[in-house]
C-alpha positions as CSV (number, residue, x, y, z in Angstrom):
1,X,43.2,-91.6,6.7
2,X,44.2,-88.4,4.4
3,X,47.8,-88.5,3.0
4,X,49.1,-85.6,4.6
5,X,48.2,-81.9,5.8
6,X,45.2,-80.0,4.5
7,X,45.9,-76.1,4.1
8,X,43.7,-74.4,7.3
9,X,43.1,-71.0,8.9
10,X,46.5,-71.2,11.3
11,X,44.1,-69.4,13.8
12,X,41.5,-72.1,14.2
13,X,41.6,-75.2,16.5
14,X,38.6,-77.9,17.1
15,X,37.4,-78.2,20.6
16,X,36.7,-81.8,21.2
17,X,34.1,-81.7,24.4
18,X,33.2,-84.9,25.4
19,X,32.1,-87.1,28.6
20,X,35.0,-88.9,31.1
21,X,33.5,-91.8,29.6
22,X,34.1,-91.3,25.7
23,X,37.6,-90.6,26.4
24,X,38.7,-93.3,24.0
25,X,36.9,-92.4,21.8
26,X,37.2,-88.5,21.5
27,X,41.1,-89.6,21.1
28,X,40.8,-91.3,18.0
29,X,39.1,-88.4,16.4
30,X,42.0,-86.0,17.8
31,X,44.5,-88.3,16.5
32,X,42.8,-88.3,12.9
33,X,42.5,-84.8,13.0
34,X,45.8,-83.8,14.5
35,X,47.6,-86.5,11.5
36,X,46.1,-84.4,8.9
37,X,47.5,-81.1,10.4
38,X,44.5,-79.7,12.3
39,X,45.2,-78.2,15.6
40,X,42.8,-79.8,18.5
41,X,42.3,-78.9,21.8
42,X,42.0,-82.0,23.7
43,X,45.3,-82.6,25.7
44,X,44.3,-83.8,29.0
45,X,47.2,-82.9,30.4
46,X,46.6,-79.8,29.4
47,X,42.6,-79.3,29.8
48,X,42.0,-81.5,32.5
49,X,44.5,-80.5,35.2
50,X,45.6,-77.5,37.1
51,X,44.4,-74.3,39.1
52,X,43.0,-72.8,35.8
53,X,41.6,-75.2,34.4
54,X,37.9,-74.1,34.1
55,X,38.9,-70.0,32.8
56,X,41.1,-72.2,30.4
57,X,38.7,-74.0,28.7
58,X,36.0,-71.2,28.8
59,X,38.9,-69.1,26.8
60,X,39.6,-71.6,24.6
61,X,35.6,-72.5,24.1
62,X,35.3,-68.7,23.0
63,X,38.5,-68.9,20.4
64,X,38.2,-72.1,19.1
65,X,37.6,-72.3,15.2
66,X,35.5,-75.3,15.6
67,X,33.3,-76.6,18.5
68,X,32.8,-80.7,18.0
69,X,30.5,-82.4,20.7
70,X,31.1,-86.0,21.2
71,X,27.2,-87.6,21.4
72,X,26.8,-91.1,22.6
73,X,24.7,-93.3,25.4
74,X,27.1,-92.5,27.9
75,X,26.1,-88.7,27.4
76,X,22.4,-89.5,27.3
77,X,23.0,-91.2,30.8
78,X,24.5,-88.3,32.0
79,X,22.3,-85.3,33.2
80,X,25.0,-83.2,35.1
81,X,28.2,-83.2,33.9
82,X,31.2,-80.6,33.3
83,X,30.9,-81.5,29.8
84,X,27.5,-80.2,29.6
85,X,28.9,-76.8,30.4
86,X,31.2,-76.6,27.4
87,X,27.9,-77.1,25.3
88,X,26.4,-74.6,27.1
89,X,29.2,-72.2,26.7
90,X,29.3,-73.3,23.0
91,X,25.8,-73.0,21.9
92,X,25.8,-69.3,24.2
93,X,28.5,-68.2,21.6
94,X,26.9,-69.5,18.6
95,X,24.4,-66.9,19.4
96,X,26.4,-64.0,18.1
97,X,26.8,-65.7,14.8
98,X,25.6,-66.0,11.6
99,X,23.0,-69.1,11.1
100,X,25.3,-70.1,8.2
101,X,28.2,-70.1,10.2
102,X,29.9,-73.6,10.7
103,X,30.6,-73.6,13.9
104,X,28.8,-76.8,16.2
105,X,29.9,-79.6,14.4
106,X,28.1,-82.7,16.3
107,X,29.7,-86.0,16.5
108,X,27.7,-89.2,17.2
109,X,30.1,-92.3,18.2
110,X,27.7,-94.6,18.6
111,X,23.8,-95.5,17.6
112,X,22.4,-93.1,19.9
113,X,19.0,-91.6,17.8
114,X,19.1,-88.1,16.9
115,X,15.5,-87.6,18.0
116,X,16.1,-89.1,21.8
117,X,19.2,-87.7,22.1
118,X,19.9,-85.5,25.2
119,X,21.5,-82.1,23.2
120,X,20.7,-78.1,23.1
121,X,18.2,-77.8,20.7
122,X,21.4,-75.5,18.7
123,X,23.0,-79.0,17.7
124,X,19.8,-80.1,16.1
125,X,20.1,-77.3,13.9
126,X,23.5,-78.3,12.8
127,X,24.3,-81.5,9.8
128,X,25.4,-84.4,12.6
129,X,27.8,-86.9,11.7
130,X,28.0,-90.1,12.8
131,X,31.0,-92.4,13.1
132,X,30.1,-96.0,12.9
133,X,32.3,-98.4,15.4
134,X,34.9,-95.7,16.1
135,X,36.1,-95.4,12.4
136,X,37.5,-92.2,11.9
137,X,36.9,-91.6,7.8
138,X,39.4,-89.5,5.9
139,X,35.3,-87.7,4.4
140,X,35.5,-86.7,8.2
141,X,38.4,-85.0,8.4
142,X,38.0,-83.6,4.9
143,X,35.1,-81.7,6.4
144,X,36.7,-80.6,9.4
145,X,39.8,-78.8,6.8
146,X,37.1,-77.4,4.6
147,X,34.9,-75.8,7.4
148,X,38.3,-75.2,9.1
149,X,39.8,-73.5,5.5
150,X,36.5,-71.4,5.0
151,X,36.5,-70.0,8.6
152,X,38.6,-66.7,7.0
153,X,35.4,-66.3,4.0
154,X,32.6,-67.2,6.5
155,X,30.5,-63.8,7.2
156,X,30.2,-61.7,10.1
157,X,26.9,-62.8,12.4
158,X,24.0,-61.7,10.6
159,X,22.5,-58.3,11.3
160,X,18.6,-58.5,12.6
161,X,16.7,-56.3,11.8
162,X,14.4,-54.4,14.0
163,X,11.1,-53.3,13.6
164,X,9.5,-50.1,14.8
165,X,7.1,-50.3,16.9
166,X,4.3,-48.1,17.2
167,X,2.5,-47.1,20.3
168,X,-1.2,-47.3,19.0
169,X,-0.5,-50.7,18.8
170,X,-1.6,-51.4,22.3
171,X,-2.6,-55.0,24.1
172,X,0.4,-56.3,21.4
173,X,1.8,-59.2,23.5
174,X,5.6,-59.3,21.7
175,X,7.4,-56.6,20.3
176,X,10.4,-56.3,18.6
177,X,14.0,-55.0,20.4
178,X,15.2,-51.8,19.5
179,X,18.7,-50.9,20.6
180,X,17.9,-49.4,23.5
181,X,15.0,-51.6,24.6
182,X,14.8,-54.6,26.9
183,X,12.5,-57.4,25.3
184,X,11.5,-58.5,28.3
185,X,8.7,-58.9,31.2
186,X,7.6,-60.7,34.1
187,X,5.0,-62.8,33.6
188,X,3.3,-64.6,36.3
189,X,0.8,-67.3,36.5
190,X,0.2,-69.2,39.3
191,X,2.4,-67.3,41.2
192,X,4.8,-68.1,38.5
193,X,7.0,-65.7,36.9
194,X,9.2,-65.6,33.6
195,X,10.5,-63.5,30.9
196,X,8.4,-62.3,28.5
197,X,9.0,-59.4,25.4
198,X,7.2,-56.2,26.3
199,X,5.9,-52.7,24.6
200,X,7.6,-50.0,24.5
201,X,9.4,-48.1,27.9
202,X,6.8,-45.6,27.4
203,X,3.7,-44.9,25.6
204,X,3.9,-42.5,22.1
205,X,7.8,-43.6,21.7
206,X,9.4,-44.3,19.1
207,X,12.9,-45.5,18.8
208,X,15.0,-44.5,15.3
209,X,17.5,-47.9,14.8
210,X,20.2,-48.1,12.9
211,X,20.5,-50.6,10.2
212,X,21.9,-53.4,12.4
213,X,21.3,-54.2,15.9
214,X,24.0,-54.3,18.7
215,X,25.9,-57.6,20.4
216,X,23.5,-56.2,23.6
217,X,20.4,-56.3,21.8
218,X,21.0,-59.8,20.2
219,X,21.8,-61.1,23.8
220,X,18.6,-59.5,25.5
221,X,16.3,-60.8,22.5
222,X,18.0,-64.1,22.8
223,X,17.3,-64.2,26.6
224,X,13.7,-63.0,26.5
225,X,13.6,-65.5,23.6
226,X,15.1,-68.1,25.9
227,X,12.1,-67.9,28.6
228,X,9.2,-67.0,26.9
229,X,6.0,-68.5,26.4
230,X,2.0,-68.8,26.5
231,X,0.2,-68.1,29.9
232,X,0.3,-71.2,32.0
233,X,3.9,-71.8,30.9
234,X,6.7,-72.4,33.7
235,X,10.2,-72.3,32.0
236,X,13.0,-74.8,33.2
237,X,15.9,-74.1,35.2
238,X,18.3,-74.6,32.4
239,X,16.5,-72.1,30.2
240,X,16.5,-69.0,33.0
241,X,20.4,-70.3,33.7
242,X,21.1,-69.6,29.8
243,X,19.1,-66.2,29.7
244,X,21.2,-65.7,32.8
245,X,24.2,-66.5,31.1
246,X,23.3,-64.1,28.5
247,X,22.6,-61.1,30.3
248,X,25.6,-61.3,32.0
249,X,27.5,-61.0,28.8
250,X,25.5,-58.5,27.5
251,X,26.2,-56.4,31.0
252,X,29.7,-56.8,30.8
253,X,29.5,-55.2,27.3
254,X,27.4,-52.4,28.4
255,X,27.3,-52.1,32.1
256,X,25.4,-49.3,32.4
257,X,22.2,-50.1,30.2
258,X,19.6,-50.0,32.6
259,X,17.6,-52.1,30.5
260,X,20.0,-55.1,31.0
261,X,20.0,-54.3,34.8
262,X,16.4,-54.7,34.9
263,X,16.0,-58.0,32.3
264,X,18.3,-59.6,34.7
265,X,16.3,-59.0,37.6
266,X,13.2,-59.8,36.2
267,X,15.2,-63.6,34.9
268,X,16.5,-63.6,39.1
269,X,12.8,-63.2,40.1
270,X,11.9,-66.0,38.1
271,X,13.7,-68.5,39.8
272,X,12.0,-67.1,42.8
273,X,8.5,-67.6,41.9
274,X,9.3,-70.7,40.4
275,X,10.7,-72.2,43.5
276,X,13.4,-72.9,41.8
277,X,15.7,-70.6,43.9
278,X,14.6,-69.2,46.8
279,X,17.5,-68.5,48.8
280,X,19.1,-65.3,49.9
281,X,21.4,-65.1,47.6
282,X,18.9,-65.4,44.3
283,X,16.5,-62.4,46.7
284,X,19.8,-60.3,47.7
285,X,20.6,-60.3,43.6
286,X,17.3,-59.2,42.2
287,X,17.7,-56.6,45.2
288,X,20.8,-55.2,44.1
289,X,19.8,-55.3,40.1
290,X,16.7,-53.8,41.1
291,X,18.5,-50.9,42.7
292,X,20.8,-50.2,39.9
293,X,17.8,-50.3,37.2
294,X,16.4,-47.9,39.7
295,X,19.2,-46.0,39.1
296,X,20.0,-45.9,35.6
297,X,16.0,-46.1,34.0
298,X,13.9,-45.3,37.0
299,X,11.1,-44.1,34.4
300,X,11.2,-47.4,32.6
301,X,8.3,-50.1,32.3
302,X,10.6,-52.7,32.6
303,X,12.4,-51.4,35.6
304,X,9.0,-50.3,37.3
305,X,7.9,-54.0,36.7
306,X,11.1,-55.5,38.0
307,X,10.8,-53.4,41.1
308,X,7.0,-54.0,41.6
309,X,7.3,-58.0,41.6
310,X,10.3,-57.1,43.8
311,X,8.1,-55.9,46.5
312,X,5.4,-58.9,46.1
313,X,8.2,-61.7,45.7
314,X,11.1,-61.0,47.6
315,X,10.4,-57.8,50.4
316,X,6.7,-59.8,50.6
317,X,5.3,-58.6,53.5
318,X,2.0,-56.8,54.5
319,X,3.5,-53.3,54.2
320,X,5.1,-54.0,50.5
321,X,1.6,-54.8,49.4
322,X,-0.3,-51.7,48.9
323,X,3.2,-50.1,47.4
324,X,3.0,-53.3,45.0
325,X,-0.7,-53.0,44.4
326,X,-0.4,-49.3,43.4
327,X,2.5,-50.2,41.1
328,X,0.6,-53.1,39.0
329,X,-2.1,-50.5,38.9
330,X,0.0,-47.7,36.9
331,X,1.7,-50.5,35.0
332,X,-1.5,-52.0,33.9
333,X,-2.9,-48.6,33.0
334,X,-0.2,-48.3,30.5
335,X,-0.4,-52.0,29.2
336,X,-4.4,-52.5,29.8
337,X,-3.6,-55.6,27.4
338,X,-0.9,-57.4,29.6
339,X,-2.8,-60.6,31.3
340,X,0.5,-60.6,33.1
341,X,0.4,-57.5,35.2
342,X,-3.5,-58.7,35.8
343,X,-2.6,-62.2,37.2
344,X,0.0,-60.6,39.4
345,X,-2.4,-58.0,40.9
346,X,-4.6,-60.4,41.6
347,X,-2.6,-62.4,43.3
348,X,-1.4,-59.0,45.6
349,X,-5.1,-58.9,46.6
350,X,-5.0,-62.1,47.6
351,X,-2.1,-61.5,49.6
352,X,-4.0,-58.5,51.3
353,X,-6.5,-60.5,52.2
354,X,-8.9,-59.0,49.9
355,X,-10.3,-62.4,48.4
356,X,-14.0,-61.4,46.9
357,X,-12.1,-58.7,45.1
358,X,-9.4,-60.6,44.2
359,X,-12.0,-63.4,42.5
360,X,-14.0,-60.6,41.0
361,X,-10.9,-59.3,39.3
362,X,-9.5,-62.2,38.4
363,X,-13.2,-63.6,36.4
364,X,-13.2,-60.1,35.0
365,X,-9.5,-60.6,33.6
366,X,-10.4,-64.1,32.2
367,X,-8.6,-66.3,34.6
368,X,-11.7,-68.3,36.3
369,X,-9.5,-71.4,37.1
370,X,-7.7,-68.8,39.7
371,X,-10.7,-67.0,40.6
372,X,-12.0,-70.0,42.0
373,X,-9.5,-70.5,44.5
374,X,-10.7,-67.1,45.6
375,X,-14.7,-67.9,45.9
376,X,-13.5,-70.9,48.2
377,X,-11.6,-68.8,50.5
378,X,-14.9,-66.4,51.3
379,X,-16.9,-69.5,51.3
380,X,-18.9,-69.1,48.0
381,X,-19.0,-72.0,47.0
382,X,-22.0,-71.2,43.5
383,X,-19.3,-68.7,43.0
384,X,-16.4,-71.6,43.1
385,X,-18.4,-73.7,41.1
386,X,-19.4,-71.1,38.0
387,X,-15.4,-70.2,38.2
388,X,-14.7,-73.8,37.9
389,X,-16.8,-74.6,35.1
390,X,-15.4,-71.1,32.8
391,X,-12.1,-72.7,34.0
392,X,-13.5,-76.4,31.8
393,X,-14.5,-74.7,28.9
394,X,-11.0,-73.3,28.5
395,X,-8.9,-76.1,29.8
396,X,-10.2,-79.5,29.9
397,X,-7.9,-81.0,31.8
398,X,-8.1,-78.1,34.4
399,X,-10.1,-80.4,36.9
400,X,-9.0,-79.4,40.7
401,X,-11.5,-76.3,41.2
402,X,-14.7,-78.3,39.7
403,X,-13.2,-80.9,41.8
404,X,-13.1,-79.1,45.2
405,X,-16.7,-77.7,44.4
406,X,-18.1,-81.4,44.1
407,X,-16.4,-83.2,46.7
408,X,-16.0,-80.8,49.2
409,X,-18.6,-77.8,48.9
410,X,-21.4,-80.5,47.0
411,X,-20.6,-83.8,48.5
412,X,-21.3,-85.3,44.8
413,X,-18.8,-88.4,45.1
414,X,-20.7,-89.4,41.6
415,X,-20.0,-86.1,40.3
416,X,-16.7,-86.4,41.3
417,X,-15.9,-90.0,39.6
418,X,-17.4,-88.6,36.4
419,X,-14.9,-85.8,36.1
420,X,-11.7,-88.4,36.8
421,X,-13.3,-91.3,34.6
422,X,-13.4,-88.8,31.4
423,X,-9.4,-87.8,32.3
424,X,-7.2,-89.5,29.6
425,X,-5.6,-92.4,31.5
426,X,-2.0,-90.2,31.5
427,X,-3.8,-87.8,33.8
428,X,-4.5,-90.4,36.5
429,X,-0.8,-91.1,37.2
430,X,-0.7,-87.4,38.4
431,X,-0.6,-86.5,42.4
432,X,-3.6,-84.4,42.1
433,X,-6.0,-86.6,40.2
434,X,-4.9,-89.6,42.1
435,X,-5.4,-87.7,45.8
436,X,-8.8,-86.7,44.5
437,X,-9.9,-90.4,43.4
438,X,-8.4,-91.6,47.1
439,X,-10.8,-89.5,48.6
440,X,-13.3,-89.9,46.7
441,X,-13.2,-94.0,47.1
442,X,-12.5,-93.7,51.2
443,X,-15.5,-91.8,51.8
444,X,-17.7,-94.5,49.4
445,X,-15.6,-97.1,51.5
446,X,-14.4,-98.9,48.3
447,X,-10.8,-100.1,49.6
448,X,-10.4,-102.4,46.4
449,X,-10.7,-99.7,44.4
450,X,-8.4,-97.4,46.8
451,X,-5.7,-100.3,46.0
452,X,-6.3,-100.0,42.3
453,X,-5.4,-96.4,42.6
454,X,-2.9,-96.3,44.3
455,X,-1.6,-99.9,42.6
456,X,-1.0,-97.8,39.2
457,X,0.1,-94.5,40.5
458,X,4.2,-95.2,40.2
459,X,5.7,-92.6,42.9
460,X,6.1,-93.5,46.3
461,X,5.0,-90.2,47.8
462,X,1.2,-88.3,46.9
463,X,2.4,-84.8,46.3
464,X,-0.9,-82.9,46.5
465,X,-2.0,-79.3,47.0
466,X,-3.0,-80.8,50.4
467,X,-1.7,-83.6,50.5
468,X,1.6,-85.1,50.8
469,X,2.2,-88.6,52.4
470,X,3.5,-91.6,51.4
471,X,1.6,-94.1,49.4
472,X,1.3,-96.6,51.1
473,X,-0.5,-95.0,54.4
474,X,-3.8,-94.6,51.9
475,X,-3.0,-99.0,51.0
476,X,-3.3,-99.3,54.9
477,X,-5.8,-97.7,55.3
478,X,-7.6,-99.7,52.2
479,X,-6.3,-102.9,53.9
480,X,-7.9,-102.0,57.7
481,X,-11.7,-101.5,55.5
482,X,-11.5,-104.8,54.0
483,X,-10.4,-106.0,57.9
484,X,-6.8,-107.3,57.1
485,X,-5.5,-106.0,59.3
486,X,-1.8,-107.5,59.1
487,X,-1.6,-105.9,55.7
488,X,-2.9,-102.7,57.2
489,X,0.0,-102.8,59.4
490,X,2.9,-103.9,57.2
491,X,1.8,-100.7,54.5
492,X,1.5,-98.3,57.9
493,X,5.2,-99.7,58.8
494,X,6.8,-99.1,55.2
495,X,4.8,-95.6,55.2
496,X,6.8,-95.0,58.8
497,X,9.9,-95.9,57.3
498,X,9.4,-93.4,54.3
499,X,8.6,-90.5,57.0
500,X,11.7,-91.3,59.0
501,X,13.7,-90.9,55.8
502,X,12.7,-87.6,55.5
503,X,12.8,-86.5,59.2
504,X,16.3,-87.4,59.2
505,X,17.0,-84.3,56.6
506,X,14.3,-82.3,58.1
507,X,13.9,-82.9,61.5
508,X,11.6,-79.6,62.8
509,X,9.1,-80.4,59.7
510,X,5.6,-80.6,61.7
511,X,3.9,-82.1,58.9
512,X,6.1,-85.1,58.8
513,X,6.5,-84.8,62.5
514,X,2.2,-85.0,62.6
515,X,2.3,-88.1,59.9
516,X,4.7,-89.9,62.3
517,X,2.8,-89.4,65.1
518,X,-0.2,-90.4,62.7
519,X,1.4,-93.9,61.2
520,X,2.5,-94.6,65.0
521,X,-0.8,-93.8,66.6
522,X,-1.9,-96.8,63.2
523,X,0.2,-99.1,64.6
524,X,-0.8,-99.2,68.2
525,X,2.2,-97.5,69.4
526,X,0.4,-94.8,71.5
527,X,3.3,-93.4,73.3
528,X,5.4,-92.3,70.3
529,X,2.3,-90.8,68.8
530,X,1.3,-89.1,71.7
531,X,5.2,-87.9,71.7
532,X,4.9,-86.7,68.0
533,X,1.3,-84.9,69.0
534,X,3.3,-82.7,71.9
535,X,6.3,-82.0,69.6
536,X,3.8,-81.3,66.8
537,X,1.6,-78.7,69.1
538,X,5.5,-77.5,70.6
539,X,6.0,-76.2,67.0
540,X,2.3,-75.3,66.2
541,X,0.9,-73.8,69.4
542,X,-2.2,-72.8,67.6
543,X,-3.8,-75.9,66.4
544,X,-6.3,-76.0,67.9
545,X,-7.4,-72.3,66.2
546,X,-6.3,-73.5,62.9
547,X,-7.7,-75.1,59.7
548,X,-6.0,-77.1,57.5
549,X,-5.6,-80.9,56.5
550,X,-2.8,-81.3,59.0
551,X,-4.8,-80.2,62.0
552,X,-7.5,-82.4,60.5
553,X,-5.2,-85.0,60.8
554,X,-4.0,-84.2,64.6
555,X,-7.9,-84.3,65.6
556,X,-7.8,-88.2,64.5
557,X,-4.4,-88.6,66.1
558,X,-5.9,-87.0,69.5
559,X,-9.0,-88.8,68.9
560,X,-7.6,-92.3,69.0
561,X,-5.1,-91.5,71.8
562,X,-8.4,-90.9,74.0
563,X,-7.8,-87.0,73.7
564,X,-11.3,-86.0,72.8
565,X,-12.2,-82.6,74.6
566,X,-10.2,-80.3,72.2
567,X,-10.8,-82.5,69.0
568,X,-14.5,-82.4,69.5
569,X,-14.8,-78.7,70.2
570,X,-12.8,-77.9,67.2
571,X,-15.5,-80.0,65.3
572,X,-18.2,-78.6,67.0
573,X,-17.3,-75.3,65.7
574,X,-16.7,-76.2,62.3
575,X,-19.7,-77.7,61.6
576,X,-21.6,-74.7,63.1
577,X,-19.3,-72.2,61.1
578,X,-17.9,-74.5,57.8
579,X,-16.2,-71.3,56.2
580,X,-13.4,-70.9,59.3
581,X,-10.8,-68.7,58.7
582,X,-8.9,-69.8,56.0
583,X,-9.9,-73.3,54.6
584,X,-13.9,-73.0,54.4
585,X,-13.6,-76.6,52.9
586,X,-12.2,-78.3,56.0
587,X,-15.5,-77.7,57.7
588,X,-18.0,-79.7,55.4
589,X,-19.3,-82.6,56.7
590,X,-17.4,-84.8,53.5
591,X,-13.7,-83.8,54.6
592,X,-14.4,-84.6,58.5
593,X,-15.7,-88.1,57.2
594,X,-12.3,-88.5,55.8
């Protein structure tokens, strides 16, 4: 322990953030520090208690001289947690500073690895020190004064610099932020959308900067920065909740920069297309931002963007369409190089219905993996199957459209075992792989090999594009080829179980409504299946139009409740018309065998 007070900036404090469970521990090094003279905020009386408790530490997150994180297993076992918020709130801060300034000052209490552990990738930036046993060392707390002491010298956050940009530079992907430029776009893949750094508002301008950009450009680059990445990639709610963070601070600096107005809706719209916020809330906010962009830079490409996913993500219906459409179109013609804009048009076309065009355009902007999708809907299944293979050569792990074309358009069950045999072994503990190799070994009547499968896949649940079930139906079904039938039953009764789980959260789902009725009508017990089937049709009074792998499934269920005059029509007309309406696949002869 130091010998008495070392001389500090009087207007700096230590924040000591730490989890419920490190409470111990984060006193010791509060007690050290506050013995040597340095003002902590820790108190719990005073942090932990009251109506304003949360604006309080927020306030004194943002004045503190020093912000020291308290690392340690019980943090790694701890996803949620208020304490990540304070690091959240820290590293957001640390933003508007100078790289060099010493202001995250990570502690590690016990033997938890800097590699594994569970931090903002800011800390890792930051020199980490570790304090063996709880032994507070007075070369500690000499650090803390020192960092403490220089906080008066340290410099002002670094100035970036930004680049001109000029507009014969077309098809550039990431441009730099001027100050009064947005660095961001929607980019969607998949139907997924994010934040990527755009061109400029308009083509031929040119923006004169000053030497040093703005608080409000730093926090829009760090935002676009925050979500970007290469096509295919899907960023994570806890990146899209920083670049949120963000541009709310950068709005209440400047709320009338359209350019913010529109980043933010084009972050909201995100969450939307990700499914990782789709309620009315998340829909009624991108509404209102789009409106005030609208407002403030109606002539702006990122506004126009913002407002055309607007109409395909959140008004999406069959009148916002051809508005959408015409949007992406103008949009597209000013960024001809934006495989973003391209995707998303696509996937309006789809939306209209217009599904040859749709896989024309979508080959011709080099995304055959999504074009394919497109040649099944019409029914083209040499179309499908030149798509799919483009779709290899890129991606060789991009297996479901090749996939489709051999099981279901081909019937090549050998075709189909080469593909998943050359997958690296991580693959096959995926839901899609793993459906596929179900299917594949049911219709080849191999239930030992069905069990293998499904013996090495570790969820509970197969989460498929068309399929989602529990487990252990496909092991009863294995069991009942190989004539056990006991087995059969006890795997039906545990897959039953798992359904009624669900149910009890979600009890108008007809698709776990149909696989009750399904694992009942498995187990003999005719009149609760026969009750799922008339709740089932109650809540889908068209089955017997549709197409799909649920109304595949109510066929058997009828079927083996002695139902057959509906079932067998609906077959009938499949097999004399195996394109349908909407799933040309459920008509081939391979799926009915399922």
């Amino acid at each position: 322990m130091p010998d008495g007070p070392y001389p500090v900036n009087p207007q700096g404090a230590v924040f000591l953030s730490y989890a419920s469970q490190d409470a111990e521990a984060a006193k010791r090094i509060c007690e050290s520090l506050r013995a040597a003279g340095i003002e902590v905020w820790f108190d719990q009386s005073e942090l932990r208690g009251g109506d304003a408790w949360d604006q309080n530490i927020r306030q004194k997150i943002q004045s503190c001289g020093l912000f020291v994180p308290v690392i340690s297993a019980n943090t790694q076992s701890r996803p949620e947690g208020y304490f990540r918020l304070e690091w959240k709130l820290a590293v957001d801060r640390s933003h508007l500073m100078s790289d060099d300034y010493p202001f995250l000052v990570p502690v590690v209490v016990d033997g938890t690895p800097d590699a594994a552990a569970r931090v903002p990738a800011r800390f890792r930036e930051r020199q980490w020190t570790r304090i063996a046993e709880g032994t507070i060392t007075s070369a500690f707390v000499e650090r803390i004064a020192s960092l403490l002491a220089g906080e008066q010298k340290a410099a002002p956050a670094a100035p970036r610099v930004v680049k001109r940009v000029s507009a014969g530079r077309k098809g550039r992907r990431s441009v730099a932020i001027t100050v009064l430029l947005v660095a961001a776009v929607a980019m969607i893949a998949g139907g997924l959308l994010w934040l990527r750094s755009v061109k400029p508002e308009s083509p031929g301008s040119t923006v004169s900067p000053g030497p040093f950009s703005s608080p409000v450009d730093d926090l829009l680059a760090r935002a676009a920065s925050a979500t970007k990445g290469p096509p295919g990639f899907v960023p994570s709610k806890e990146a899209l909740d920083s670049a949120d963070n963000m541009l709310e601070k950068a709005k209440s600096l400047d709320p009338t920069n359209g350019a913010i107005w529109a980043a933010e809706a084009l972050n909201d719209l995100s969450y939307i297309s990700n499914a990782i916020d789709e309620s009315a809330l998340r829909k009624s906010r991108v509404a209102a931002e789009v409106e005030r962009a609208m407002a403030l830079a109606p002539h702006s490409f990122s506004t126009r963007l913002a407002h055309a996913y607007e109409l395909f993500h959140v008004v999406n219906s069959s009148s916002s369409f051809p508005e959408a459409e015409s949007e992406m179109k103008k949009l597209l013609a000013e960024s001809p190089g934006s495989l973003d804009i391209k995707m998303t048009l696509g996937f309006v076309l789809r939306r209209e219905g217009r599904n040859k065009e749709a896989a024309t355009f979508l080959m011709q902007a080099g995304f055959p993996g999504q074009a394919a999708w497109e040649y099944l809907h019409v029914g083209d299944w040499k179309g499908m199957d030149a798509a799919a293979d483009l779709a290899l050569k890129g991606d060789p792990l991009d297996v479901d459209p090749k996939l489709h074309v051999e099981l279901y358009g081909f019937e090549d069950v050998d075709a189909v075992r080469r593909i998943l045999d050359g997958l690296p072994p991580q693959e096959m503990l995926k839901d899609n792989p793993v459906s596929f190799a179900l299917v594949d070994r049911y219709m080849l009547r191999e239930p030992q090999k069905m069990l293998e499968i499904a013996g090495s896949f570790p969820g509970e649940w197969i989460t498929s594009w068309f399929f989602l079930e529990p487990k252990a139906a496909w092991e009863g079904n294995a069991y009942r080829l190989m004539g056990q039938t006991e087995a059969a039953k006890a795997k039906w009764q545990f897959a039953l179980k798992e359904i009624e789980d669900r149910l009890a959260t979600a009890s108008d789902d007809a698709h776990l409504i149909l696989l009750k009725s399904d694992m009942n009508s498995a187990l003999g017990r005719n009149d609760d299946a026969a009750a799922g089937v008339q709740l089932f049709e109650q809540l889908r009074p068209n089955a017997h139009l549709s197409y799909g792998i649920d109304h595949l499934r109510w066929i058997g269920v009828k079927l083996r409740l002695g139902q057959r005059d509906v079932p067998l029509r609906w077959l009938e007309q499949h097999l004399r018309d195996p394109h349908g309406d909407f799933f040309p696949f459920m008509g081939r002869h391979a799926f009915i065998r399922i």
